[in-house]
Structure formats: structure tokens, C-alpha cells
C-alpha positions as CSV (number, residue, x, y, z in Angstrom):
1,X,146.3,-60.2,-1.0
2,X,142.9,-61.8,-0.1
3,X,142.4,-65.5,0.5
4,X,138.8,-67.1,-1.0
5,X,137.4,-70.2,1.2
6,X,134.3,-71.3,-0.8
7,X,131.3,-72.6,1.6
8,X,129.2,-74.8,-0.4
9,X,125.9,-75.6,0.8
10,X,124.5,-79.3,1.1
11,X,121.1,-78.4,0.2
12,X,120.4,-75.3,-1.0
13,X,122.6,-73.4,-3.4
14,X,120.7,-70.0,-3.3
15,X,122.7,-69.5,0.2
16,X,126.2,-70.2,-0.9
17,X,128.3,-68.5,1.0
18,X,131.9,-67.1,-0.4
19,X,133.9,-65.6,2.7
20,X,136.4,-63.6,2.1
21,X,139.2,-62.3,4.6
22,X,142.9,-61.2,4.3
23,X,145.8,-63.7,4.0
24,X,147.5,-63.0,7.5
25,X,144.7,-63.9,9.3
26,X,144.4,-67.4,7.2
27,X,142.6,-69.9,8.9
28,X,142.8,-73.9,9.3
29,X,138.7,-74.1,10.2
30,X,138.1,-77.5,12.8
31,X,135.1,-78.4,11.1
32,X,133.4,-80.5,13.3
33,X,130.1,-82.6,13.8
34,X,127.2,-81.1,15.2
35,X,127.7,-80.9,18.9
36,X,124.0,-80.6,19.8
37,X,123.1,-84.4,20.9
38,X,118.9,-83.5,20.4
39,X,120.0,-82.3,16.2
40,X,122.0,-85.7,15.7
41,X,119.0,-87.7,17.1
42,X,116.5,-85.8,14.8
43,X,118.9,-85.5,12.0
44,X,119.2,-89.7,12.2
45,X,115.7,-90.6,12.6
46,X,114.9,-88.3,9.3
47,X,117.4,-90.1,7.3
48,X,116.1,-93.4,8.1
49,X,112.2,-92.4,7.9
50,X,111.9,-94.3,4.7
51,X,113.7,-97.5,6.4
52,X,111.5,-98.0,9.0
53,X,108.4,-100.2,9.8
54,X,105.0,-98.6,10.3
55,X,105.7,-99.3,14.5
56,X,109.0,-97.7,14.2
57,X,107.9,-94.4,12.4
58,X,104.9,-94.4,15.2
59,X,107.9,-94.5,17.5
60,X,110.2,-91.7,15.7
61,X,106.8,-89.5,15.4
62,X,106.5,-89.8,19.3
63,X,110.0,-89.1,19.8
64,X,110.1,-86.2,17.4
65,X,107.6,-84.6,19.5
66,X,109.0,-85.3,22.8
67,X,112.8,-84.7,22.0
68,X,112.4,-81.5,24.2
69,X,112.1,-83.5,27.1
70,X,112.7,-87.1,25.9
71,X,115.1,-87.9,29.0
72,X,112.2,-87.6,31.1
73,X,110.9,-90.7,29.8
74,X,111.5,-94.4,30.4
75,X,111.9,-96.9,27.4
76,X,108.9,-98.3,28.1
77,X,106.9,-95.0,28.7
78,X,108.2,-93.9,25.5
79,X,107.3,-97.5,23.9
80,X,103.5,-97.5,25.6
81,X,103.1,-93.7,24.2
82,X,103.7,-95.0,20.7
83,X,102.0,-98.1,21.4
84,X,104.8,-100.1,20.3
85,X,106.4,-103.2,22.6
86,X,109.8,-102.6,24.3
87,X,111.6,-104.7,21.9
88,X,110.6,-102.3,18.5
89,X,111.8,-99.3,20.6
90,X,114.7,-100.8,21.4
91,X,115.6,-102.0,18.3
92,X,114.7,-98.7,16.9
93,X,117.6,-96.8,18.8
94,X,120.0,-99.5,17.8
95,X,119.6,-98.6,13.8
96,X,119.8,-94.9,14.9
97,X,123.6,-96.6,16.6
98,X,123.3,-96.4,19.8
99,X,123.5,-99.6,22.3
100,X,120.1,-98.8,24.1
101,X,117.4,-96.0,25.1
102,X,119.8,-95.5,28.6
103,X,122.2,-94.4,26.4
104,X,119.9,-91.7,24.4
105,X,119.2,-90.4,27.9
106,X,122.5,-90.4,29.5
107,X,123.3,-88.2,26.4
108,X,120.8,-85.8,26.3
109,X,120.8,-85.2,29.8
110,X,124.6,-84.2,29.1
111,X,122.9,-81.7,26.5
112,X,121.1,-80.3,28.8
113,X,123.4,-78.7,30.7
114,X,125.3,-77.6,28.1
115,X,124.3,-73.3,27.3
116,X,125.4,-72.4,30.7
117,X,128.6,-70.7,31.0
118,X,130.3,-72.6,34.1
119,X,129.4,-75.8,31.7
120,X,131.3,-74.5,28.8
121,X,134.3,-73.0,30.7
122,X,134.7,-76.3,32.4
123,X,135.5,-77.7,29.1
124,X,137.9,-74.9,27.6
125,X,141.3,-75.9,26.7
126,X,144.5,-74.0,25.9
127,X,144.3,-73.2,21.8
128,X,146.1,-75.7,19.3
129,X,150.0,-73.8,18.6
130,X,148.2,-73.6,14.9
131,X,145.1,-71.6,15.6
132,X,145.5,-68.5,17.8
133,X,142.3,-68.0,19.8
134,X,140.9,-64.5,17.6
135,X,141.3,-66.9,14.5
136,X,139.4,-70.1,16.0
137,X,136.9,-67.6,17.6
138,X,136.0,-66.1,14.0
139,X,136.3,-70.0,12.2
140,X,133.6,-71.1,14.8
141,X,131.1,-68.5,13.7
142,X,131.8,-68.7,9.8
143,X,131.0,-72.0,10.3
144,X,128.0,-71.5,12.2
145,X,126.9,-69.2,9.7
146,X,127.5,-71.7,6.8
147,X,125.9,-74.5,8.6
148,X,122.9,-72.3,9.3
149,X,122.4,-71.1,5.6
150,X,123.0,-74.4,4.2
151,X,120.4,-75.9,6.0
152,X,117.9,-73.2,5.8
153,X,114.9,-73.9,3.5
154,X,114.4,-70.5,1.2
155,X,110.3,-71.5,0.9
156,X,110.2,-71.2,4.5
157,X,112.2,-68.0,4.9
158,X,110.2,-67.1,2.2
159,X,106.6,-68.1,4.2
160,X,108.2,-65.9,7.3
161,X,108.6,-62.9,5.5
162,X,105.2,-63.0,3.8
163,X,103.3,-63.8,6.9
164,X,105.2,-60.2,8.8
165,X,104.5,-58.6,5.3
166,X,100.2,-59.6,5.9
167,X,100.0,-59.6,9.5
168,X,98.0,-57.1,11.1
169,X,100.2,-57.4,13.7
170,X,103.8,-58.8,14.9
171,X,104.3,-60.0,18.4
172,X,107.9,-60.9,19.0
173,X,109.2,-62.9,22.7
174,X,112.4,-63.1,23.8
175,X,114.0,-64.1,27.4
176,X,117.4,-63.9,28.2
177,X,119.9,-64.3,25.6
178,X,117.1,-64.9,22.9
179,X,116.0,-61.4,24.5
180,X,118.6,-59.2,22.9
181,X,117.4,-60.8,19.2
182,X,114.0,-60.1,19.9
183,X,114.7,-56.9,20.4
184,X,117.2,-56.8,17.4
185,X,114.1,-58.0,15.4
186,X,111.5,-55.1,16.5
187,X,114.5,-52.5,16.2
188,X,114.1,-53.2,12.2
189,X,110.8,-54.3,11.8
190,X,109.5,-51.6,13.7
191,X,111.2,-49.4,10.9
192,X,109.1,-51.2,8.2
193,X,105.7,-51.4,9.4
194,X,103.3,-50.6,12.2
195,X,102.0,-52.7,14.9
196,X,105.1,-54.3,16.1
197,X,105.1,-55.3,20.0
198,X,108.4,-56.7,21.8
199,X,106.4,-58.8,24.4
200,X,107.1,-58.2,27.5
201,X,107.9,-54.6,27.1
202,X,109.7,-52.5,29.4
203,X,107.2,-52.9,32.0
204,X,107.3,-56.7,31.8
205,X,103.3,-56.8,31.9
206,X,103.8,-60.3,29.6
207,X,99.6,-60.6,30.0
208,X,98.8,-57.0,29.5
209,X,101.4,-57.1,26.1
210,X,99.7,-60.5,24.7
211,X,96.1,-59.7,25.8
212,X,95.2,-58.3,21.9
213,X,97.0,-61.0,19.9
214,X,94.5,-62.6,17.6
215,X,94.3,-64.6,14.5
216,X,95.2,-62.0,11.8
217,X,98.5,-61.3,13.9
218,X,102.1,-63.5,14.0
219,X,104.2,-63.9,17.4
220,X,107.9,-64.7,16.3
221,X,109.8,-66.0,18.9
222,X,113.4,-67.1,20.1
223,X,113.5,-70.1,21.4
224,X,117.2,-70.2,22.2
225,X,118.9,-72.0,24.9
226,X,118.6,-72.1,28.1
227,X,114.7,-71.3,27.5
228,X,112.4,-70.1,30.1
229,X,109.4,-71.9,30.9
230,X,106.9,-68.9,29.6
231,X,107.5,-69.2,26.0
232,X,105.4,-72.4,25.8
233,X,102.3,-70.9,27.4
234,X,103.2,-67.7,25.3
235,X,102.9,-70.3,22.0
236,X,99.8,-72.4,23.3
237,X,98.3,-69.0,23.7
238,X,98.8,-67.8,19.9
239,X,97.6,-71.3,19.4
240,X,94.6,-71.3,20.7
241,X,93.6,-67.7,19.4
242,X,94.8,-68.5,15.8
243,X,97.8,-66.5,15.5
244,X,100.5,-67.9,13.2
245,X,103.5,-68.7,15.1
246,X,107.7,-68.3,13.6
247,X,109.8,-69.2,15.4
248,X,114.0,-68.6,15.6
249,X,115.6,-71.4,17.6
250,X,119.1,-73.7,17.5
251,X,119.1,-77.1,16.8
252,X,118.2,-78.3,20.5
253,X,115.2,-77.5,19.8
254,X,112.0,-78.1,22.3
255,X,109.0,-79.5,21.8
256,X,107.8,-75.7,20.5
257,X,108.5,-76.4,16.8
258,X,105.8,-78.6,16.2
259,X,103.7,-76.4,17.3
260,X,104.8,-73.2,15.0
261,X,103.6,-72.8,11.8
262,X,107.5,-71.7,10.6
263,X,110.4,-73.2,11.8
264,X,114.2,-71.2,11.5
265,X,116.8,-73.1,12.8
266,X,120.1,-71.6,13.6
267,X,123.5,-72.8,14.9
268,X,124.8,-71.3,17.9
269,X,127.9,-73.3,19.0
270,X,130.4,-71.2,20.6
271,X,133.8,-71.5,20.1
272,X,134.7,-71.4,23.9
273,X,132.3,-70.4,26.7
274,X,129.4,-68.6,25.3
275,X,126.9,-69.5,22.5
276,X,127.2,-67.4,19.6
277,X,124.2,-65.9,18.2
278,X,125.9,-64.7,14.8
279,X,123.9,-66.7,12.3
280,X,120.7,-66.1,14.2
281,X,121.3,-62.1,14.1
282,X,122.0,-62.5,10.3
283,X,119.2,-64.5,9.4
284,X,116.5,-61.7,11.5
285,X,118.9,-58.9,9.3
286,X,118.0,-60.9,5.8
287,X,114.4,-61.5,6.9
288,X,113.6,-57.7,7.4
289,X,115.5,-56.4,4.5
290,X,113.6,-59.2,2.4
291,X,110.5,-57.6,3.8
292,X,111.6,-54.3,2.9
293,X,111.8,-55.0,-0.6
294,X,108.2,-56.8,-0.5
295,X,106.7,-54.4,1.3
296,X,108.2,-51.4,-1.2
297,X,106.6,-47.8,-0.9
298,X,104.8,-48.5,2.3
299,X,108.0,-49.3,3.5
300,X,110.2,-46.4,1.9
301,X,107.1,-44.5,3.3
302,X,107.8,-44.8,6.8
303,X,111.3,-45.0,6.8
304,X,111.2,-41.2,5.4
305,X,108.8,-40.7,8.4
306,X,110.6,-41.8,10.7
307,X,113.9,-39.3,9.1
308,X,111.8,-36.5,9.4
309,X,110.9,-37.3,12.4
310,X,114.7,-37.3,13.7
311,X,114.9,-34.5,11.8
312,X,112.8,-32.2,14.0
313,X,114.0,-34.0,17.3
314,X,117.3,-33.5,16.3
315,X,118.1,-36.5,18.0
316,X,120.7,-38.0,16.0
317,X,124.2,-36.3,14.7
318,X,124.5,-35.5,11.4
């Protein structure tokens, strides 16, 4: 007997998800508001964008680009950086409902604590009698992975995969946890095409990796939390030599999506103590398989390369 729990998606109905699973481990799902503080600021100043004054949308512009960091800044910093008086930015944060910029702050500097481990186990609790902790673990990441999909625009999937499929070549980053994707991402690319460089690579030479990147070539990188402080010198470098720039990240995102030319944002919430990174591997899985199919015999090509290869090693049990 299988149980059917239909996902349907608020925006895009190409990435409906149907999830199916066996009746004894039925779930009751706790779907719950998006815990990421910097996603609700950006997802309420993009729902009011057509409600505000011209001063208020310089003001949500300004704060767009600095919601990596936004705590950082006074109300009046933020207000003289927009050229806007105190009172429009304070008004401003009252329609996005909170009582004041303090509070914004205050909040967001919560947030940024949040990816480490000792933060998240500080706020485990015992699991509800109705939801054993294996069937609350596996709701978490369905939901992640519907949230994910849902919000995921297909023409920019679409612009990721034909910008790997044209690139001369692909540069992909990746520190710490966004590290093991990154090198998810060049194990199958590097199946499909030449020219694929993890960056840094084994030897962790991150100048001596980047030093050929150039403006027919794309760097994809994850931007997960916590981030490192070298991916943004690693972007403002593809920048400034005219690479295109795709970037994987979760919806606390830095101040490094407005300066890629594709944007993929996945959830990561964890259920308990660690962030999960199952909608982020699934997306990098669709995006290379998508890329198979566009990149056809050149593809099918190498991957018989690459068997006969393993073939004469005789690496690999048969």
C-alpha cells in the first residue's frame, strides 16, 4: 500500500513534485515559515515593490544589496546610503511589519549565527509523541526539496545549463560544507565535457587554479552558509575578467547574488542540528543531466571514453 502526498508548486508547475513513500512510515509534515530571517526581509520588500514611493524603492534597492551585511549598518547610515531621511526608512520597515530598523538588526544578527552546529543543537527538543525523529528528519528535507523546486525559475535553470553547455571552461568553488557540492558538481560535469576545474584543487593553490579564467569561461559557485571570506574576491575576480558567474546558494543569501549573472536558490533548513543540502545536491544532479541531453553525442562521446578507459585500468568491478 503506498500513500500519495501531492506537492503543488506556488509558481512554477513544470516542478511539481508527487512524493511517494509507503503507508507505515506516513507522515504529519510541520510545514513551517521560512526560518531564514534575510529570505523573509527580501521576500517582503519584493511583494510590496509596486506599493512603495520612488524614496522607498531607492531604500529597498540599497537594502537588497546590502542584506549580506545589513546589521552592520545604522538606520541612518542605511537612510544616507539611499539618500532618503530617517523618517522614509523608518517608515519603510514598519510596512515590511516590524516596529523599527533595531528590530531588523537584532534579528538578523540572530541569523547570523544560525549554520553552526552548537547554535542548532542548543535549540533541539525532544520529538512530538506523533512524529518519530527518522519521520520528521525525512518530512524536513521533502519539504526543503519542494520549497526549492517551487521557487526555482525553469528560464534560469535553463540560462545555467546553456552557459556550462558554451563555456570554454567551468570553474567551480566550494569551502566547507558548500565544498562537498562543488565537488559533487565536477564529479558529473567532468563526465560531460572538458575543461572542468574544482578551484582550489587538491593542492589548494586558489591563485594558481583561477589564474586562466577568462571571459569565455563560467565559475559556479556555492555560496552556502557559514561562507568563507574568499568567495567574494573569487566573484569580483570572474567579474572583472568577464567570466559569467552561477551561483548555488540558500536563502540567506550575501551580497554575491547581485553580482552573478545566474542565481539558484536552495533551501537548506535542517530538521535538527545540521543544514541539509538535499535540494541543493538534486538541483546540481538535474542541471548536469539537463546538460547531457543538450550537449548529446559529444557527451555520449566521452562518457564511452571514459568506459573504455576503466575498461583497460580495470579499475572498477564488474
Amino acid at each position: 500500500m503506498c500513500a500519495t502526498i501531492p506537492v503543488k508548486p506556488k509558481f512554477h508547475s513544470r516542478y511539481c513534485l508527487t512524493l511517494k513513500f509507503h503507508a507505515h512510515i506516513f507522515l504529519k509534515p510541520k510545514f513551517h515559515s521560512d526560518p531564514n530571517m534575510t529570505s523573509s526581509l527580501q521576500d517582503k520588500i519584493l511583494t510590496l515593490n509596486d506599493q512603495l514611493t520612488e524614496s522607498e524603492r531607492r531604500l529597498a534597492a540599497v537594502t537588497l544589496e546590502c542584506i549580506g551585511n545589513l546589521a552592520a549598518y545604522s538606520a541612518t547610515e542605511l537612510a544616507q546610503k539611499a539618500g532618503v531621511s530617517k523618517a522614509t526608512a523608518g517608515r519603510f520597515f514598519r510596512r515590511l511589519g516590524y516596529e523599527n530598523f533595531n528590530e531588523v538588526r537584532a534579528l538578523l544578527r540572530d541569523e547570523a549565527d544560525r549554520g553552526s552546529p552548537l547554535y542548532e543543537l542548543a535549540g533541539v527538543r525532544a520529538p512530538a509523541d506523533d512524529q518519530a525523529p527518522l519521520a520528521r528528519h525525512l518530512a524536513n528535507d521533502l519539504q526543503n526539496l519542494a520549497q526549492t523546486f517551487d521557487r526555482l525559475h525553469p528560464a534560469d535553470v535553463e540560462r545555467a545549463v546553456a552557459l556550462f553547455a558554451g563555456a570554454g571552461r567551468v570553474f567551480i568553488a566550494g569551502f566547507r560544507n558548500g565544498r562537498v557540492l562543488a565537488q559533487y558538481a565536477w564529479a558529473l560535469l567532468t563526465q560531460l565535457r572538458p575543461g572542468v576545474t574544482l578551484a582550489p584543487g587538491a593542492g589548494l593553490n586558489l591563485a594558481e587554479d583561477l589564474a586562466d579564467l577568462g571571459a569565455d569561461d563560467v565559475l559556479l559557485v556555492m555560496d552556502f552558509r557559514r561562507r568563507v571570506t574568499l568567495l567574494w574576491p573569487m566573484v569580483a575576480h570572474a567579474n572583472r575578467v568577464g567570466a559569467k558567474v552561477v551561483i548555488l546558494t540558500d536563502p540567506s543569501a550575501t551580497d554575491l547574488p547581485a553580482r552573478s549573472d545566474v542565481v539558484l536558490r536552495c533551501v537548506n533548513h535542517g530538521a535538527a542540528v545540521f543544514d541539509s543540502y538535499v535540494a541543493a545536491v538534486s538541483l546540481i544532479n538535474h542541471l548536469c543531466t539537463s546538460l547531457a541531453l543538450i550537449l548529446g553525442d559529444a557527451a555520449r562521446d566521452r562518457l564511452e571514453e571514459i568506459e573504455s578507459l576503466h575498461d583497460h585500468y580495470g579499475d572498477l568491478h564488474r
